[in-house]
C-alpha positions in Angstrom: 132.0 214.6 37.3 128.8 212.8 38.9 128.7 209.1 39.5 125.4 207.6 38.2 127.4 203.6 38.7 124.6 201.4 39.8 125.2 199.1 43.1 123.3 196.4 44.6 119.6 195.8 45.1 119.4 199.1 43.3 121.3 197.7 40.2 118.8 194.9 39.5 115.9 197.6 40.0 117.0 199.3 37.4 117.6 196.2 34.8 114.4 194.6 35.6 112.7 198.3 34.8 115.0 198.5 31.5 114.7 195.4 30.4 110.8 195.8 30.5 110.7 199.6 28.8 110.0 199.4 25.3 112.7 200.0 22.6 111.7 203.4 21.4 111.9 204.0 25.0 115.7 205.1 24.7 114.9 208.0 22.5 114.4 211.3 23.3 110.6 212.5 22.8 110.9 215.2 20.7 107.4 217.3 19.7 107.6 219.8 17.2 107.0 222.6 20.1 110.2 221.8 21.7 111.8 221.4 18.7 111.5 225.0 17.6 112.3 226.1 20.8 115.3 224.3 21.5 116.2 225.7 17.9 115.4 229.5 19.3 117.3 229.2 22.1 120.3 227.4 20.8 120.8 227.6 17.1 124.1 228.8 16.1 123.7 230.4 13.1 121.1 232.4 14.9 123.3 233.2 17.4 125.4 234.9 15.0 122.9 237.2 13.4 122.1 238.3 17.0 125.3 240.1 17.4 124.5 242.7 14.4 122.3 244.1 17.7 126.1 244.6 19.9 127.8 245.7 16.2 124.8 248.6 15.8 124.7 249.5 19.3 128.0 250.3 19.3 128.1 252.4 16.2 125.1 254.2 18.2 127.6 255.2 21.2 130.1 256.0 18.6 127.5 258.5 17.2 126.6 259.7 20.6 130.2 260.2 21.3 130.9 262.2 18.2 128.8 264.8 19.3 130.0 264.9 23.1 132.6 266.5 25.1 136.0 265.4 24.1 139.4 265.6 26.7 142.9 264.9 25.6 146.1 265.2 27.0 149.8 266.1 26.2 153.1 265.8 27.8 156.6 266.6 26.2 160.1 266.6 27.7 163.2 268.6 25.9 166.5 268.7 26.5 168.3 271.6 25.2 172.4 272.5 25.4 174.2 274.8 23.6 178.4 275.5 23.2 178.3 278.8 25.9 175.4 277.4 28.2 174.7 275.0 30.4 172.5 272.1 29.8 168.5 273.2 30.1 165.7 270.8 30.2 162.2 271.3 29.9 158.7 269.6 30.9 155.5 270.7 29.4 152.1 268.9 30.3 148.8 270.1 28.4 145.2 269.3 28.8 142.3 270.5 26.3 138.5 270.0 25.7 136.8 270.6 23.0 132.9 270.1 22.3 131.0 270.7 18.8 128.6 273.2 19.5 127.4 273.4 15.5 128.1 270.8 12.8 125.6 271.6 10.4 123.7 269.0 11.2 126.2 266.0 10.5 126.6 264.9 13.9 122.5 264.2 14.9 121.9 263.1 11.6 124.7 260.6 12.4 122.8 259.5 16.3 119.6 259.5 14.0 121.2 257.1 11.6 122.5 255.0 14.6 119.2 254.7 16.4 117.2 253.3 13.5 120.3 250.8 12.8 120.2 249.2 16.3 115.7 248.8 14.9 117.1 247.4 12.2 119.2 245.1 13.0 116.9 243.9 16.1 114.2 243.4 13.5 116.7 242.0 11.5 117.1 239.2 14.5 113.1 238.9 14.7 113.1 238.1 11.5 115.6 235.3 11.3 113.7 233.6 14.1 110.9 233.6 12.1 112.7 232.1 9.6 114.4 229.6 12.0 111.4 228.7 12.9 109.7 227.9 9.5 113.5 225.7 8.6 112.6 223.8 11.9 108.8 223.3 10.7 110.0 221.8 7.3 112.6 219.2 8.8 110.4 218.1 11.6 107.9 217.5 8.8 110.3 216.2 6.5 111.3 213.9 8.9 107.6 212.8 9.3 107.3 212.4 5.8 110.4 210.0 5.4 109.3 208.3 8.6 106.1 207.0 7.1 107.6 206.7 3.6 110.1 203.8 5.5 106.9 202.4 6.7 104.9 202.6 3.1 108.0 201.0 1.9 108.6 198.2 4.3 105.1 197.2 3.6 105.8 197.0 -0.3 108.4 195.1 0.6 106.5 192.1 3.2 103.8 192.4 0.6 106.3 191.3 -2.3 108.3 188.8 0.2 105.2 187.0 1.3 104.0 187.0 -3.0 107.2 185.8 -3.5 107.3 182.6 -0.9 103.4 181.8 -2.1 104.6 181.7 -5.7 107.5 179.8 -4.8 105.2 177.1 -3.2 102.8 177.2 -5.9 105.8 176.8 -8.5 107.0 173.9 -6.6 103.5 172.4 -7.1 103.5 172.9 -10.4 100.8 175.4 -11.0 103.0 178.5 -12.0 105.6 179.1 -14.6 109.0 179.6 -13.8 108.8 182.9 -15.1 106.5 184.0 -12.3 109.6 182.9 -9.5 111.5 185.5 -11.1 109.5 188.5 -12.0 108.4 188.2 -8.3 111.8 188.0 -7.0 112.8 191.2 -9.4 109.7 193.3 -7.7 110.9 192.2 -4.5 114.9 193.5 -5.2 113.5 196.6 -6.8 111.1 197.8 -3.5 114.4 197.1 -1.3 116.3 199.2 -3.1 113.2 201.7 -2.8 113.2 201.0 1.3 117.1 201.3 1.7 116.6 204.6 -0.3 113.8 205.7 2.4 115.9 204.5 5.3 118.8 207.2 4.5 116.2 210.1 3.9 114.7 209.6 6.9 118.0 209.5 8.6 119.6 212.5 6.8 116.6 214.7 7.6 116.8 213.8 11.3 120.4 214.7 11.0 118.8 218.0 9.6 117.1 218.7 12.7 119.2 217.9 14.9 121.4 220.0 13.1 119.2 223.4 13.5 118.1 222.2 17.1 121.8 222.0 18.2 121.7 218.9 20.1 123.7 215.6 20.4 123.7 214.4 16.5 124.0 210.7 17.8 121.3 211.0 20.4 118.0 209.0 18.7 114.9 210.9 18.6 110.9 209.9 19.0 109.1 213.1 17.0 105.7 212.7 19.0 103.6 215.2 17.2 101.9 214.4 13.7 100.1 215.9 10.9 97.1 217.6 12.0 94.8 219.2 9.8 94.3 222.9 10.6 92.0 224.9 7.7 93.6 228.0 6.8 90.8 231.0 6.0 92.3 234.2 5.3 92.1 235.2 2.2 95.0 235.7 -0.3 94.5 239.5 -0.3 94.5 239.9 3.3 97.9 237.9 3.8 99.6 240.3 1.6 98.2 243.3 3.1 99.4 241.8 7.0 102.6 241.1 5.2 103.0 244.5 4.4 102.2 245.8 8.0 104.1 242.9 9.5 107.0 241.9 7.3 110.2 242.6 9.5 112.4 242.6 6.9 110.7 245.4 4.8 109.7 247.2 8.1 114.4 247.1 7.4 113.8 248.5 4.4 111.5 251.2 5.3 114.0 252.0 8.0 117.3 251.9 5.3 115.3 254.6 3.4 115.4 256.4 6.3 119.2 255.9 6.9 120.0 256.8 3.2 117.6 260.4 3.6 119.8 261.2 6.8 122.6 260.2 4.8 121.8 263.1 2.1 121.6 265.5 5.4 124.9 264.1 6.4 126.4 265.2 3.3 124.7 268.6 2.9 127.0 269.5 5.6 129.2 270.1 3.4 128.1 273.3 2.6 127.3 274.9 5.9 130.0 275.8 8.9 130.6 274.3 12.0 131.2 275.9 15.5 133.7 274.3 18.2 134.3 275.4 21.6 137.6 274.6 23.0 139.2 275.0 26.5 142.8 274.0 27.5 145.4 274.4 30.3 149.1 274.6 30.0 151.8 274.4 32.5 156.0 274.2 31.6 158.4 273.4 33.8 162.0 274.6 33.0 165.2 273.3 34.7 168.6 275.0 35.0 171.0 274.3 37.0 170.3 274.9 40.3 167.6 276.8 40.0 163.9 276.0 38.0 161.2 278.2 36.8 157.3 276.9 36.5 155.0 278.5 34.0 151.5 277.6 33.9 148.2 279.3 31.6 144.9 278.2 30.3 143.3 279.2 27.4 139.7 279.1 25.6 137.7 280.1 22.7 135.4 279.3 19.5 136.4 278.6 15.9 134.1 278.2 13.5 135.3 276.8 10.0 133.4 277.3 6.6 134.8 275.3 3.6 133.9 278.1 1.3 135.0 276.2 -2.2 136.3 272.2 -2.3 135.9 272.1 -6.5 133.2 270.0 -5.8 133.9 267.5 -3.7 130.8 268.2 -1.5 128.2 268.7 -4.1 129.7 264.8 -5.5 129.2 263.4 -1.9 125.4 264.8 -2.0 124.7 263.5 -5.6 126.4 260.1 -4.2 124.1 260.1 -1.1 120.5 260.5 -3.6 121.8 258.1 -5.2 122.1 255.6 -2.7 118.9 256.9 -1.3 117.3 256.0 -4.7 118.5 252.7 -5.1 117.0 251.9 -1.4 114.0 253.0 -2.6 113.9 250.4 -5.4 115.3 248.0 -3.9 112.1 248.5 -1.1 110.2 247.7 -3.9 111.7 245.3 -5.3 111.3 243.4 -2.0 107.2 244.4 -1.8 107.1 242.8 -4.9 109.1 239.3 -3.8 106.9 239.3 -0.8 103.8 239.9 -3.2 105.0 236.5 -5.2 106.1 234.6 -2.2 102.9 234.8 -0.4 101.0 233.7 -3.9 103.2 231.0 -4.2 102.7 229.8 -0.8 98.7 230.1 -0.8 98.2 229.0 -4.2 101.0 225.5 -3.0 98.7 224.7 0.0 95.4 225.0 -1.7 97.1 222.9 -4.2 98.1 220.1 -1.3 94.5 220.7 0.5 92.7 219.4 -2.5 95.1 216.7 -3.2 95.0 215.4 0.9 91.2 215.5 0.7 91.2 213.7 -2.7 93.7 210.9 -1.9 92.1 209.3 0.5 89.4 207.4 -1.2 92.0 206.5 -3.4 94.1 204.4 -0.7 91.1 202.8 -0.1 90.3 201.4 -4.0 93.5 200.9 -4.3 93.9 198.7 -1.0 90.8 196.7 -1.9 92.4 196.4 -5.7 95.6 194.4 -4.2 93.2 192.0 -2.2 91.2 191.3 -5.3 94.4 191.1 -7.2 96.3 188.9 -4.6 92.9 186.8 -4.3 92.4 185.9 -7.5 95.9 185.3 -8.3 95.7 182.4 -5.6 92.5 181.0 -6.8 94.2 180.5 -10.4 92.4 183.2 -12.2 94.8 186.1 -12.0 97.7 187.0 -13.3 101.6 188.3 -12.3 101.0 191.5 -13.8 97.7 192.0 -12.1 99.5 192.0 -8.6 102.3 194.0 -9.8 100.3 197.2 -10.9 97.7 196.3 -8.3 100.7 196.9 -5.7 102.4 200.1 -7.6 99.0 201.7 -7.5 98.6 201.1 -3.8 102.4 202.0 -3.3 101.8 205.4 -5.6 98.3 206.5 -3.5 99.7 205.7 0.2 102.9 207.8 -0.8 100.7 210.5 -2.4 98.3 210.7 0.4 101.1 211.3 2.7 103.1 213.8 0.6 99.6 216.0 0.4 99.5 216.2 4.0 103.1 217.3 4.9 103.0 219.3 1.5 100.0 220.7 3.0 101.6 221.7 6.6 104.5 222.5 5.1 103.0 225.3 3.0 100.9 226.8 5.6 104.4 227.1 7.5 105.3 228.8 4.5 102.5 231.1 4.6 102.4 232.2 7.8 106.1 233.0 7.5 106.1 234.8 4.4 103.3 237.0 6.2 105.4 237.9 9.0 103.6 236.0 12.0 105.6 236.2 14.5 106.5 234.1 17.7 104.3 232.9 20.1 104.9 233.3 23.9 107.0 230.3 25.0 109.2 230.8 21.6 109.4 234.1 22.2 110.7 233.3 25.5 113.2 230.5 24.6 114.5 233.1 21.7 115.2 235.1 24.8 117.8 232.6 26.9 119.7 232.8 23.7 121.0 236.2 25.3 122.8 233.7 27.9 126.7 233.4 26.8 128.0 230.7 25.1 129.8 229.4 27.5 126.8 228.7 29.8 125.4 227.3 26.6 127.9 224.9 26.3 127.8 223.4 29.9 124.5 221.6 29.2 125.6 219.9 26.0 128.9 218.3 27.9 126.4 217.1 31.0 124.5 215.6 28.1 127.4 213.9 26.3 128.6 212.8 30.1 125.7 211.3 31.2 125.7 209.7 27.7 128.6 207.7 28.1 127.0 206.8 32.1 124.4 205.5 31.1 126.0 203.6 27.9 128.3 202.1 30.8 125.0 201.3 32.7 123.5 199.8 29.7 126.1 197.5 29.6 125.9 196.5 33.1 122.8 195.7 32.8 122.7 193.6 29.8 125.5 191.5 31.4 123.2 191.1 34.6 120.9 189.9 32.2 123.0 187.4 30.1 124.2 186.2 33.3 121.1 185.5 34.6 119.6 184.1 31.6 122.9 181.6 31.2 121.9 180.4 34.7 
């Protein structure tokens, strides 16, 4: 375990330098870059679906070793006595190969089948990446969202406290009714309740993220990067078309289609012989009393087998296999047609949060120069309670729409992109690479992270008494 204790000169260094970094300091800078690569490299979930590639890779050297050279061996002891002999043992060791030389066509249908289910499921893998990726987008986002929601909300919330003291004071002078002391003071109780309410979101959708990141869920976090307004300019028809070219998931389809038609090939088999070419070597070893005999013989040949009639079974087992082949088919496009929708949805969502961002903004601005007429006139004597009240909902209701069309906006886009099938760029692509590390080298990081946690907790401490210590002087 390292030792990061603080001695010394070196000790009030590094309070002087604390006590002088800004608060926000202490949390880890988080941009939404790193966040989705962190997620890449160390979600768990995604981890998971990565080992469908070992599962099919295997099956594939099962295949491969159906239709190899197969050895086995034999060995058998007997013991033998009967009422006018003497006792007689026996030893017999065997060894035999065989290797399918004709199987109809079973066997390479079988490596075939294999082959495009290690594509599969590596696509498979790409794909939930991509999907990682867009889960990562939302909560970073999300988080955003809630973030300036806290801050919309805390400003409802001075606003209402500082109407509430200047109606107070005017009250006491004798220039407002009573009745304007306590609708104020209502207003101001109901837009904590809406803050408190903001606080927890924002909170449970950093837990969110940290969550699909996979990184200390107490460690606090600074999300550096903001919205940023990107115009999207493909059109609606040329999405889906990529999406057909690019979606990994139906590219699985496509190849499970391919699997069932093999799988009808498989079956048809059935109906056709299959050669095997077998070898094999045989030696016994026979014991009497006190002398032994050793016998010893190899052997070869070529059967072939041909079930001429099974009552059926075989022709059930190809009707099975169209079957299954059919209902791939439809369910291929059943998924064209979800991916048709999706990607509507999607472009038709962020056109809808485009307009809305780029119509909002004027109204923030009416509605901010509403409250100061409001709260103005109010003062003077010629306004009334309600006039602030709606003046301040409005101004509440356009700052939180202006900032829901933006996120809605980026979030949609996200949303887009994915449902297209874009895939990573080159520094995800190579964070989705370390995932292949094991997970115990994974987890080494996280306990240097929780260990030099609790150091520099310990130094925090330190410090802080260093501090009271030399302010108490």
């Amino acid at each position: 375990m390292k030792n990061y204790q603080l001695h010394g000169a070196g000790a009030l260094l590094a309070g002087v330098f604390f006590l002088a970094w800004p608060s926000e300091g202490n949390c880890a800078d988080l941009s939404l870059q790193q966040a989705i690569n962190m997620a890449l490299e160390q979600n768990t979930s995604l981890r998971i679906t990565q080992k469908a590639e070992d599962k099919a890779e295997a099956s594939l050297r099962e295949a491969k070793g159906n239709n190899s050279i197969s050895v086995s061996a034999s060995d058998s002891m007997n013991v033998s006595k009967s009422s006018d002999s003497e006792r007689a043992s026996s030893n017999s060791l065997g060894v035999s190969a065989s290797y399918p030389i004709y199987t109809g066509g079973r066997n390479e249908a079988s490596i075939d089948s294999s082959e495009i289910g290690v594509r599969s499921a590596i696509l498979s893998t790409q794909r939930a990446r991509e999907t990682l990726k867009l889960d990562v987008i939302r909560a970073y986002y999300d988080a955003l969202e809630s973030m300036k929601t806290v801050k919309v909300n805390q400003e409802t919330v001075d606003k209402y406290q500082a109407h509430y003291t200047n109606v107070e004071q005017l009250y006491s002078a004798g220039s407002k009714a009573r009745i304007d002391v306590l609708r104020s003071s209502v207003e101001l109780s109901n837009a904590r309740q809406l803050l408190i309410r903001s606080q927890n979101a924002y909170e449970v959708n950093l837990a969110k993220l940290r969550d699909l990141i996979d990184m200390d869920r107490e460690e606090p976090l600074n999300l550096t990067d903001d919205f940023s307004y990107v115009k999207f300019d493909i059109a609606m028809k040329d999405c889906i078309d990529y999406a057909f070219r690019n979606r990994k998931d139906l590219m699985v389809d496509r190849y499970t289609l391919e699997q069932k038609e093999l799988a009808i090939k498989m079956a048809k088999a059935g109906y056709l012989p299959s050669l095997n070419l077998s070898a094999g070597m045989d030696i016994l070893q026979s014991r009497f009393e006190p002398t032994s005999d050793h016998n010893s013989g190899w052997s070869a040949g070529l059967s072939a087998k041909w079930n001429v009639f099974d009552s059926g079974v075989t022709k059930a087992q190809v009707d099975a296999a169209k079957t299954e082949r059919d209902i791939a088919k439809l369910n291929m496009e059943k998924d064209e047609e979800a991916v048709d929708l999706e990607i509507r949805e999607a472009y038709y969502n962020m056109r809808e949060a485009e307009k809305r961002f780029n119509s909002t903004s004027d109204a923030v601005r009416q509605a901010e120069e509403d409250y100061y007429i409001a709260t103005e006139k109010y003062r003077a004597g010629e306004g009334i309670m309600l006039d602030i009240i709606d003046a301040q909902e409005a101004l509440s209701t356009a700052q939180l729409n202006y900032i829901s069309a933006q996120y809605d906006y980026v979030r949609y886009k996200a949303n887009l992109e994915t449902a297209m099938g874009i895939g990573l760029n080159d520094s995800e692509q190579i964070s989705a690479r370390n995932m292949n590390m094991s997970i115990e080298e994974a987890l080494v990081p996280y306990e240097e992270k929780v260990e030099r946690k609790a150091e520099r907790l310990s130094s925090e401490q330190t410090i802080s008494a260093m501090a009271e210590g030399g302010a108490g002087k």
